[in-house]
MARBA-3410 file (N, C-alpha, C, O; in Angstrom, 1 decimal):
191
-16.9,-14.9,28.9,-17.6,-13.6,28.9,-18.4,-13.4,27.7,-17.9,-13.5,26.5 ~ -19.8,-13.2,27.9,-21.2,-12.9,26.6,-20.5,-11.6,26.0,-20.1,-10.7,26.8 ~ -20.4,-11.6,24.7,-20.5,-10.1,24.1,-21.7,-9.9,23.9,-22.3,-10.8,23.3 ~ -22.3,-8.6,24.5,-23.3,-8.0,24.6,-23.8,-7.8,23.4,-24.9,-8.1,22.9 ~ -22.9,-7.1,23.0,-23.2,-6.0,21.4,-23.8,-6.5,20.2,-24.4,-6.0,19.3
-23.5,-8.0,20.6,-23.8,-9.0,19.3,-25.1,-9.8,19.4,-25.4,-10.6,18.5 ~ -25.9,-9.6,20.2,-26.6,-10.2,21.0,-27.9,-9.5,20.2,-27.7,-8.4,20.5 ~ -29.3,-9.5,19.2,-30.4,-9.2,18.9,-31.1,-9.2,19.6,-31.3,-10.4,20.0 ~ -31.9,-8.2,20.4,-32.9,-8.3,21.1,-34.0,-7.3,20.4,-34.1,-6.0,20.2 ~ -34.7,-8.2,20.0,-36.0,-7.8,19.6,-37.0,-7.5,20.3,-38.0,-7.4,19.6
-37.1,-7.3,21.5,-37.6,-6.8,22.5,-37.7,-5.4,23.2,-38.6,-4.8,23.8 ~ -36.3,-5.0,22.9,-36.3,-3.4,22.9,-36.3,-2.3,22.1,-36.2,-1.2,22.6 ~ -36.4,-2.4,21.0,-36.6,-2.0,19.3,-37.5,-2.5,18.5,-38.0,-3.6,18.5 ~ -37.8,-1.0,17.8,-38.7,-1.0,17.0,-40.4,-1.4,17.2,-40.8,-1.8,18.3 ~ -41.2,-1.3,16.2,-42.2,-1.8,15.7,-42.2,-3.3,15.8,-41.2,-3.9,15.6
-43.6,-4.1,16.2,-43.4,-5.1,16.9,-41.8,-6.2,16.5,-41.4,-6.9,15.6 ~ -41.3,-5.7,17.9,-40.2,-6.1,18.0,-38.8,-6.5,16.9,-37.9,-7.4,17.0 ~ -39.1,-5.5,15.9,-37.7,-5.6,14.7,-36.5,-4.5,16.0,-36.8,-3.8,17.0 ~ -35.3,-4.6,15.4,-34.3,-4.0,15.8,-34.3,-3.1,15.2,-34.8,-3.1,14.1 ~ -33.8,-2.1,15.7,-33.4,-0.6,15.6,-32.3,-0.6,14.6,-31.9,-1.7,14.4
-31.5,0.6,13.8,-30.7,0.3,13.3,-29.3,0.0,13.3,-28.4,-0.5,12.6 ~ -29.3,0.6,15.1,-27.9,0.1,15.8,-27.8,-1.0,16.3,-26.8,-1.4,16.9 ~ -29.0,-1.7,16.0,-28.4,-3.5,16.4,-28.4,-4.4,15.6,-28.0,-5.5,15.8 ~ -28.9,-3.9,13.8,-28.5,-4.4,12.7,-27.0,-3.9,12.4,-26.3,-4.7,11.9 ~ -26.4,-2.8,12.6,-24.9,-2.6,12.6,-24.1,-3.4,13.5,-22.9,-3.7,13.2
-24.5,-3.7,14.1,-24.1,-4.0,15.7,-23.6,-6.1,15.0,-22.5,-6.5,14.7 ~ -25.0,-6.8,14.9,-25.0,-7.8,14.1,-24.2,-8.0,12.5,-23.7,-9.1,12.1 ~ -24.3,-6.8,11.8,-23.6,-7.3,10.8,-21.6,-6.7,10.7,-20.6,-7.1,10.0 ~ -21.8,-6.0,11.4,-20.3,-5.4,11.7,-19.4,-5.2,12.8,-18.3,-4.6,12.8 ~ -20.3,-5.9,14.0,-19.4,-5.9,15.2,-19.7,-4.5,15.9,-20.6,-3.6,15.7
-18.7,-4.5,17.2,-19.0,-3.7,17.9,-18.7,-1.6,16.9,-17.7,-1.2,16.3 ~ -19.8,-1.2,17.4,-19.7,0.5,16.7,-19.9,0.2,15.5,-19.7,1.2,14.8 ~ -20.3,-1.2,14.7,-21.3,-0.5,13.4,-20.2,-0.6,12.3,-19.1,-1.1,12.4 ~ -20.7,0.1,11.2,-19.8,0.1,10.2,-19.1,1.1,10.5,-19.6,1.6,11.5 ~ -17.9,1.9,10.1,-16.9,2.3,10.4,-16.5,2.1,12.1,-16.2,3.2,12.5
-16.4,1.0,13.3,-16.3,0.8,14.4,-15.2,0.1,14.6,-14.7,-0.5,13.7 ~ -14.7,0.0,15.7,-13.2,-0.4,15.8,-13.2,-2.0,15.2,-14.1,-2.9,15.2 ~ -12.0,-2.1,14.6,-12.1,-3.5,13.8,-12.7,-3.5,12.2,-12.2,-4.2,11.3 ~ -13.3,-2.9,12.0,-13.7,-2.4,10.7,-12.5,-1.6,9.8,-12.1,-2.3,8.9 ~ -12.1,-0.8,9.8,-10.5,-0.5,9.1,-11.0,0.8,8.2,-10.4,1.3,7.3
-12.6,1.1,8.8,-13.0,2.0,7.9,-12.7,3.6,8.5,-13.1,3.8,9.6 ~ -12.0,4.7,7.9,-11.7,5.3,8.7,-12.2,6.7,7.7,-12.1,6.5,6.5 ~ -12.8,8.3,8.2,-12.9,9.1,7.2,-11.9,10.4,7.2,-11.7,10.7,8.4 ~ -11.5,11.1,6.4,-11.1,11.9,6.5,-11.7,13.1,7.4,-12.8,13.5,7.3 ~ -10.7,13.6,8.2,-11.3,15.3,9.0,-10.8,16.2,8.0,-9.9,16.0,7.2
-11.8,17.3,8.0,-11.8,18.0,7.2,-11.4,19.3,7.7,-12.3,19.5,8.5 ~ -10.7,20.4,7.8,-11.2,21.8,8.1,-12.3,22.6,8.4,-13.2,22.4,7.6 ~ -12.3,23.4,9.4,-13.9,23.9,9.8,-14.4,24.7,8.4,-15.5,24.5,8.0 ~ -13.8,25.2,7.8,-13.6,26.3,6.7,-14.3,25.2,5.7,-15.4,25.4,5.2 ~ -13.8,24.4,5.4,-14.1,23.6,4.1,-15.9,23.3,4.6,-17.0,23.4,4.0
-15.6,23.0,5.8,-17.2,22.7,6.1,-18.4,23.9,6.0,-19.5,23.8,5.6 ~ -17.9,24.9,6.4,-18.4,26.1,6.0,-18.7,26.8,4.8,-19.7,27.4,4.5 ~ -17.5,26.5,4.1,-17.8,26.4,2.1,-18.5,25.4,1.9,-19.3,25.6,0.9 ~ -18.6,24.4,2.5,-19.4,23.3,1.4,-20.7,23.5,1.6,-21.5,23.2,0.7 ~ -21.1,24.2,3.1,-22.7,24.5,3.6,-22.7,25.7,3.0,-23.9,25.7,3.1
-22.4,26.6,2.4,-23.1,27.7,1.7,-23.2,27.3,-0.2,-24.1,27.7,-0.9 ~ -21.9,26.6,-0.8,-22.0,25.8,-1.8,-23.4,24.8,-2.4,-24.0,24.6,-3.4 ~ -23.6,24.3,-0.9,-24.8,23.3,-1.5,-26.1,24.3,-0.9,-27.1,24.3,-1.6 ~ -26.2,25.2,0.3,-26.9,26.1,0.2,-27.5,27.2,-1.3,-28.6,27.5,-1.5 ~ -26.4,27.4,-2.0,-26.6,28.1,-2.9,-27.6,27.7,-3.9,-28.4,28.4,-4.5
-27.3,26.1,-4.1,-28.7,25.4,-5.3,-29.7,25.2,-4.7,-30.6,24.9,-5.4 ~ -29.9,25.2,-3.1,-30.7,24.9,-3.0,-31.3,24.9,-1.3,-30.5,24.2,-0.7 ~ -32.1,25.4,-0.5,-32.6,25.4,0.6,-32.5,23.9,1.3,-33.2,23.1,0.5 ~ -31.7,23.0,2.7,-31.6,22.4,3.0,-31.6,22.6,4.5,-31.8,23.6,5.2 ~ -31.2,21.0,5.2,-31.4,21.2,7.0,-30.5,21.0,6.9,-29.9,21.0,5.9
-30.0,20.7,8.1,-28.9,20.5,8.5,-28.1,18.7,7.9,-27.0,18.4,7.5 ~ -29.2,18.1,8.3,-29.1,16.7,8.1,-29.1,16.1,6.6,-28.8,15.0,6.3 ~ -29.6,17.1,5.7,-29.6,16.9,4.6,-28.1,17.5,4.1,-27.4,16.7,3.5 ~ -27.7,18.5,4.2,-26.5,19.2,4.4,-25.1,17.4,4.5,-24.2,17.1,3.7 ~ -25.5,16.9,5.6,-24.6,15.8,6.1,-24.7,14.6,4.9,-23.8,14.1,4.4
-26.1,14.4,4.7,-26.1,13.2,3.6,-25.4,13.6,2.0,-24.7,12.9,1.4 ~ -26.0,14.8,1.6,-25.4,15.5,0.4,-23.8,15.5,0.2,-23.2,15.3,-0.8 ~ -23.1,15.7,1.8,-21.7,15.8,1.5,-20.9,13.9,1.6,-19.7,13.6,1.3 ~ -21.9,13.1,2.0,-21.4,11.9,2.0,-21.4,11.8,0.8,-20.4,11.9,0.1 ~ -22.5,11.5,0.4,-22.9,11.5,-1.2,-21.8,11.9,-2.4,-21.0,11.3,-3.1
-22.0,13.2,-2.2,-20.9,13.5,-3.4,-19.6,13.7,-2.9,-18.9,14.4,-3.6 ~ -18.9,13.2,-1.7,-18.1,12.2,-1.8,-17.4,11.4,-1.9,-16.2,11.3,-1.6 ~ -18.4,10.4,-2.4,-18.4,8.7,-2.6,-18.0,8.2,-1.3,-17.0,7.5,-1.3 ~ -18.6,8.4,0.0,-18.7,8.3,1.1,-17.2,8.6,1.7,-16.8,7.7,2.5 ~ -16.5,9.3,1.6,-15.4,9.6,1.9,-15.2,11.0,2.7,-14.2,11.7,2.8
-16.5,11.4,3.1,-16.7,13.0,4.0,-18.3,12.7,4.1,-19.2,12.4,3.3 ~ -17.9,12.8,5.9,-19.5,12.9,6.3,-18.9,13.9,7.5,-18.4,13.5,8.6 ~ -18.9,15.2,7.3,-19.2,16.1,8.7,-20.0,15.4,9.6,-21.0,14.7,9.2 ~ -19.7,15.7,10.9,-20.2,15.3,12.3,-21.2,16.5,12.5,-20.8,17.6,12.2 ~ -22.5,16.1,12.9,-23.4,17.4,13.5,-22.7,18.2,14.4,-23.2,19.3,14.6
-21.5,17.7,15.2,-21.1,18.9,15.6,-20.0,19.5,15.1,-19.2,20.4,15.5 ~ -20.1,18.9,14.2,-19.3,20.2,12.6,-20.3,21.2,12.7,-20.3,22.3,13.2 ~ -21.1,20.2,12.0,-22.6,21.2,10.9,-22.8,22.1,11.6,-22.3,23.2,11.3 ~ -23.8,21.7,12.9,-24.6,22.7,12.9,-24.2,24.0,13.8,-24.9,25.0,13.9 ~ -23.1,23.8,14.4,-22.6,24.8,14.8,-21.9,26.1,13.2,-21.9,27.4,13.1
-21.6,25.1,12.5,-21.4,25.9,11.4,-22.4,26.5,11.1,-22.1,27.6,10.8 ~ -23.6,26.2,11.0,-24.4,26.6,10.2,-25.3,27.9,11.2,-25.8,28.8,10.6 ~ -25.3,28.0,12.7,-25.5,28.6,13.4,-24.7,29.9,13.2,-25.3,31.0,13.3 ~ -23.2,29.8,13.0,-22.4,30.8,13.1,-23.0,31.4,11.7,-23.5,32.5,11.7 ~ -22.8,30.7,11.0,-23.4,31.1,9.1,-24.6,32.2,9.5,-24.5,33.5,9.3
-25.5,31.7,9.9,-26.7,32.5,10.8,-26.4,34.0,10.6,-26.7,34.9,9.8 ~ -25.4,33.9,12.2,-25.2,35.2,13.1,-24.3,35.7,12.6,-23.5,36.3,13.2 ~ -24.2,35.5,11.2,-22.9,36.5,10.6,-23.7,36.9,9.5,-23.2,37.3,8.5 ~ -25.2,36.7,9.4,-25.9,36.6,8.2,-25.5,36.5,7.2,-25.4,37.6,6.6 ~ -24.8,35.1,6.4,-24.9,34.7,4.9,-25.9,33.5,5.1,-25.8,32.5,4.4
-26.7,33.5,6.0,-27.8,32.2,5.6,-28.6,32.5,6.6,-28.2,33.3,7.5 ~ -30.1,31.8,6.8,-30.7,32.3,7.7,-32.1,31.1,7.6,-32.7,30.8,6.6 ~ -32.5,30.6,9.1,-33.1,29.4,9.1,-34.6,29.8,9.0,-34.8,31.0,9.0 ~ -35.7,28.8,8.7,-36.5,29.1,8.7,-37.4,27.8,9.2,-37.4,26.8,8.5 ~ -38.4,27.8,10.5,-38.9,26.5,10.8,-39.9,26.0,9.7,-40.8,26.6,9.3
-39.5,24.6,9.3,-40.6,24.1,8.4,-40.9,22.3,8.8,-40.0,21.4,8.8 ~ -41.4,22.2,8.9,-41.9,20.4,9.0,-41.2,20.0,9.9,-40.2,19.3,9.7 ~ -41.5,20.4,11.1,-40.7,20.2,12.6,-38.9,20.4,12.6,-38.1,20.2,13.5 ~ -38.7,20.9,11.4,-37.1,21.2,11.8,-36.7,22.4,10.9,-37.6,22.9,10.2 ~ -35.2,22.9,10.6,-35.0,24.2,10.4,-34.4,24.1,8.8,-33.7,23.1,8.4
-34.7,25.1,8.1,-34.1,24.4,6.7,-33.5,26.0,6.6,-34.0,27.1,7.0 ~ -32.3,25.9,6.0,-31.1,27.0,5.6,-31.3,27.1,4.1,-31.8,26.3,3.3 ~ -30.8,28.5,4.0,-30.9,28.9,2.7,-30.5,30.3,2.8,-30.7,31.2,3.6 ~ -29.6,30.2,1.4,-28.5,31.7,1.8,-29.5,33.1,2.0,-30.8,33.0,2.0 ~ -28.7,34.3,2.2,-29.5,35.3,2.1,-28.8,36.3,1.1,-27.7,35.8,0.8
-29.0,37.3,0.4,-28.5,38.2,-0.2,-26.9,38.5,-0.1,-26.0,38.6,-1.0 ~ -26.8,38.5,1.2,-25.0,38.6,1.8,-24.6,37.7,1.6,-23.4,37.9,1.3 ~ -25.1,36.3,1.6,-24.3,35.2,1.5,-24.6,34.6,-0.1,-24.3,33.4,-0.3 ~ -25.0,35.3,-1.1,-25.2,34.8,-2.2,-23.8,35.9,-2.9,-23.3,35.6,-3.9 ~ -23.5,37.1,-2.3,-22.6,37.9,-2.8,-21.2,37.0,-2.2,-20.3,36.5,-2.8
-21.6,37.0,-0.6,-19.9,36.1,-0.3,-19.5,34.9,-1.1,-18.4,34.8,-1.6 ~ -20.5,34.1,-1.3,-20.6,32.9,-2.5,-19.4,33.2,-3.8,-18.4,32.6,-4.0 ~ -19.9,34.0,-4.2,-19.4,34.7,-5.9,-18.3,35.6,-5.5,-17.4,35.5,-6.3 ~ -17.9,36.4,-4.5,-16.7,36.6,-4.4,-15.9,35.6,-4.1,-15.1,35.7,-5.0 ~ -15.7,34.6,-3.3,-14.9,33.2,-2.8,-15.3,32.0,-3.1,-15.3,31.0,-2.5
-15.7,32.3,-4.8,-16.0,30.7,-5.4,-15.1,30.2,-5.6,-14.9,29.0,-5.2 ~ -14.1,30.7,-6.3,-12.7,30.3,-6.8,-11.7,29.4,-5.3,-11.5,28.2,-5.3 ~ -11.5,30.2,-4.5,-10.9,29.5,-3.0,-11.6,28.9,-2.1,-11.0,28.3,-1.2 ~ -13.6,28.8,-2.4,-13.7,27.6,-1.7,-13.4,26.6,-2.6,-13.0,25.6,-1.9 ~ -13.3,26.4,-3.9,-13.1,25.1,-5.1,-14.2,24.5,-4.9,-15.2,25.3,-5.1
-14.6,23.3,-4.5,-15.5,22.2,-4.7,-14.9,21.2,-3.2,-14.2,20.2,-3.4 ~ -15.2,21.4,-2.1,-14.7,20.7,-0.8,-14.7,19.2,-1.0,-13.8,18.6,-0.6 ~ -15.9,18.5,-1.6,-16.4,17.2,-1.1,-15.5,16.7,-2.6,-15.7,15.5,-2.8 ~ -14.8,17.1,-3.5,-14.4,16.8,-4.5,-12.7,16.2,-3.4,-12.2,15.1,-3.2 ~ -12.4,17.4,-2.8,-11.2,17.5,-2.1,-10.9,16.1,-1.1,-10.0,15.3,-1.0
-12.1,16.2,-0.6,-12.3,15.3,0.8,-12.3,13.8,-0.1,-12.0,12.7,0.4 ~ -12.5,13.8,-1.0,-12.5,11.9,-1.9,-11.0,12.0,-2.4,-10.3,11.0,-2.4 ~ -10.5,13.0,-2.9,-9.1,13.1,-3.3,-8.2,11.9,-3.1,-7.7,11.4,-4.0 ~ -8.0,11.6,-1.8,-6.5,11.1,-1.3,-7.8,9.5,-1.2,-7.3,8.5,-0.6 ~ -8.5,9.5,-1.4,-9.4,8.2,-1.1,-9.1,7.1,-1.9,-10.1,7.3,-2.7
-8.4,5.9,-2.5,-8.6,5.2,-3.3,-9.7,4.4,-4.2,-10.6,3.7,-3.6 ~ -9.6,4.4,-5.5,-11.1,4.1,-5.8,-11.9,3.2,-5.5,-13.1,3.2,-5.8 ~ -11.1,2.0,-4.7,-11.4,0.9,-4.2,-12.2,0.9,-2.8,-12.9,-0.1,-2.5 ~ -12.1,1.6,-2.3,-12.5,2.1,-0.9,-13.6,3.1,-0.9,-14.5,3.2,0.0 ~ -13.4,4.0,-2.2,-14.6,4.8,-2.7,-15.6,4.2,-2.6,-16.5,4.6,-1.9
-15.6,2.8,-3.7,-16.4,1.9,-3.9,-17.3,1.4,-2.7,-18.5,1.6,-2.6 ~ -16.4,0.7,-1.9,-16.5,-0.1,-0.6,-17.5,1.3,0.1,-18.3,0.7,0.9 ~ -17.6,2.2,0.2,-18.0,2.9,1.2,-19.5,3.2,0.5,-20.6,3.3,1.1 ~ -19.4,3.3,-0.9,-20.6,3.6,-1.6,-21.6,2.5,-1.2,-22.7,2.7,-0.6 ~ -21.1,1.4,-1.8,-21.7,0.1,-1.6,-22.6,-0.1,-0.2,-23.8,-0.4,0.0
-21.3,0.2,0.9,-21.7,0.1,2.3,-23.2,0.6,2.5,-24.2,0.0,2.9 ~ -23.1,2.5,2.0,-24.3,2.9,2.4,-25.3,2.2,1.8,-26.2,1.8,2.5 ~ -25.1,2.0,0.6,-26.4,1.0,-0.2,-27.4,0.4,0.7,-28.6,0.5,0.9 ~ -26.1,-0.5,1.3,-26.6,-1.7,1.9,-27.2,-1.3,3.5,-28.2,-1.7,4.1 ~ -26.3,-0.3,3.8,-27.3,0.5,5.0,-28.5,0.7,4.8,-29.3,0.3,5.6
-29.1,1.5,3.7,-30.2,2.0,3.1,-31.2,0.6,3.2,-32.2,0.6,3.9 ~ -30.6,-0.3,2.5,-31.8,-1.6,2.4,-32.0,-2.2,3.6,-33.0,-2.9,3.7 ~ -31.4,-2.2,4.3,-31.5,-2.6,5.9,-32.4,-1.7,5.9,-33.4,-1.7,5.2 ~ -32.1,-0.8,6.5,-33.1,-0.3,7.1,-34.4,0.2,6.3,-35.1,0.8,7.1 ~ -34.8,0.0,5.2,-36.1,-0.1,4.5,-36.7,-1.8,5.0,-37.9,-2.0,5.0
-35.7,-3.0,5.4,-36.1,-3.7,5.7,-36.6,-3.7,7.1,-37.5,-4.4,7.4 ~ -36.1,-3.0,8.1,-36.5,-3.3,8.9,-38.3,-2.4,9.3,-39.3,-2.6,10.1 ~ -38.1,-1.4,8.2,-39.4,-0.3,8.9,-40.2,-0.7,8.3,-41.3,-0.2,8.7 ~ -40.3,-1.8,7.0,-41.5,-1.6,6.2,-41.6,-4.0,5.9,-42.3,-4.9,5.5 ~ -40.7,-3.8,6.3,-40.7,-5.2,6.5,-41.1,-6.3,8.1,-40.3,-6.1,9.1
-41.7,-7.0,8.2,-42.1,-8.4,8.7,-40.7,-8.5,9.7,-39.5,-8.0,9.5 ~ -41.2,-9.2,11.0,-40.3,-9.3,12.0,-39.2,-10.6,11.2,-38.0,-10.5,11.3 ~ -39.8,-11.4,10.7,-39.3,-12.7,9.8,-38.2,-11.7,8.9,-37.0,-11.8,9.1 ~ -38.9,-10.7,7.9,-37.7,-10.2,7.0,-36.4,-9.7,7.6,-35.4,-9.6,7.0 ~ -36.5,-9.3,9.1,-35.9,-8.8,9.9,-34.7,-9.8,10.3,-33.5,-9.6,10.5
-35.5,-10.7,10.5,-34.4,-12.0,11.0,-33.2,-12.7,10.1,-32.0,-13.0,10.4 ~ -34.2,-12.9,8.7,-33.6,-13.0,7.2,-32.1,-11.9,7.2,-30.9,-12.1,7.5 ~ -32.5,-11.0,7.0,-31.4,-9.6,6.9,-30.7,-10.0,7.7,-29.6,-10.4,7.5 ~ -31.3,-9.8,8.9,-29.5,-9.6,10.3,-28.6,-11.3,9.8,-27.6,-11.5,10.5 ~ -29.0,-12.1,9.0,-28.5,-13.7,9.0,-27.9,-13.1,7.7,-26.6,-13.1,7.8
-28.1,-12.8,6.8,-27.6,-12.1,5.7,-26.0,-11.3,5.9,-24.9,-11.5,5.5 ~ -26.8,-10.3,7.0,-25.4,-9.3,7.3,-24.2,-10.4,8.3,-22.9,-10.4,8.3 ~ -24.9,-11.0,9.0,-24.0,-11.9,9.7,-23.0,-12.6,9.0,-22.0,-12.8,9.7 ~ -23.1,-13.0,7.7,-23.0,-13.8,7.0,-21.5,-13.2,6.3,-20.3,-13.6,6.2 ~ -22.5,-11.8,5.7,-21.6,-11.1,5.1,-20.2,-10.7,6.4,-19.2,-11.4,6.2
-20.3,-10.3,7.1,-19.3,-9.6,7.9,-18.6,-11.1,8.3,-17.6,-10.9,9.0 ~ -18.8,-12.2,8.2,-18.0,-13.7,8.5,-16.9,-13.5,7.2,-15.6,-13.6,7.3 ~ -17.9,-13.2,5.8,-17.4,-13.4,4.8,-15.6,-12.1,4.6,-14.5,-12.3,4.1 ~ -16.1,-10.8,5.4,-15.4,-9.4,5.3,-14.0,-9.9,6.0,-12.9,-9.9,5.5 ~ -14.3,-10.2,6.9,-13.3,-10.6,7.7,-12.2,-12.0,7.6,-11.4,-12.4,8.4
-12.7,-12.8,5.9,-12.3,-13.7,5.6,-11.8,-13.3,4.4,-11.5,-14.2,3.6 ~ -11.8,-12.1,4.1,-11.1,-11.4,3.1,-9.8,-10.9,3.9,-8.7,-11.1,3.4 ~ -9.8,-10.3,4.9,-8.7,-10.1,5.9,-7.5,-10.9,6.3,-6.3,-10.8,6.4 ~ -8.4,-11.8,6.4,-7.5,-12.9,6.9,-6.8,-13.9,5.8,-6.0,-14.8,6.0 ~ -7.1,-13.4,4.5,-6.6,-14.1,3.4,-7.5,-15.1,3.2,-7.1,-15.8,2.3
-8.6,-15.5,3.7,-8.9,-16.8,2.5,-9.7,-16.3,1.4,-10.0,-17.1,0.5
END
């Protein structure tokens, strides 16, 4: 039986025919990508509450979307907390209709940013929300911290290769990651 998953078709992705970025995951880490079954990468769930402090916390420096909201909390987790959009943005909807934040359309999508109510709730409950994404790396080992940092890195340059690079640079990379994930998995297995 063919595994599908593993299979490059340059034919149905992208700009003349590079892969999309779920079939460079797909190629360098097996089936579901990096954190996908077999990968051993797993993240912490968090509390709805922590997700809700951490969207008005990073709200407070600064006007954000939703999706930036999601990258900021990977980030200063050392990839050890990435809310699910249907964390976010339901959070950030309720955040809304209880007005401590309030959206505003700009460059085809909605960017948050507290309102007067929610700059007062802020400074009453700074102390009890703490610092969430500090919390969420806590129980994380530094070694895995690492591994996850790294990971996105290497996500990032894929995919600069694939949008701004040559169907050839395309092919180089996915032989690259192939390479690598032969190599991941021979860390596993002890050699």
């Amino acid at each position: 039986m063919q595994r599908r998953d593993r299979v490059f078709h340059f034919k149905a992705f992208g700009p003349e025919g590079m892969p999309g970025p779920w079939e460079l995951g797909r190629i360098a880490f097996g089936p579901g990508g990096p954190g996908g079954p077999g990968f051993g990468h797993r993240r912490r769930r968090m509390r709805r509450g922590d997700v809700r402090a951490a969207i008005l916390l990073l709200l407070e420096e600064e006007p954000r979307n939703g999706y930036q909201v999601m990258q900021e909390l990977e980030q200063r987790s050392d990839g050890a907390w990435r809310p699910s959009p249907g964390s976010v943005y339901p959070a950030l909807q309720l955040l809304a209709d209880e007005g401590l934040i309030r959206g505003e359309q700009r460059e085809g999508g909605t960017v948050y940013e507290l309102t007067d109510a929610g700059r007062k709730h802020v400074d009453e409950h700074r102390e009890r929300f703490g610092v969430p994404w500090e919390l969420a790396g806590a129980e994380v080992p530094e070694g895995v911290r690492d591994l996850g940092r790294v990971l996105g890195e290497v996500n990032m340059a894929a995919r600069q290769v694939m949008h701004a690079g040559e169907v050839a640079h395309a092919k180089a990379a996915a032989e690259v990651l192939a390479d690598t994930r032969r190599k991941l998995y021979g860390i596993l297995a002890g050699d």
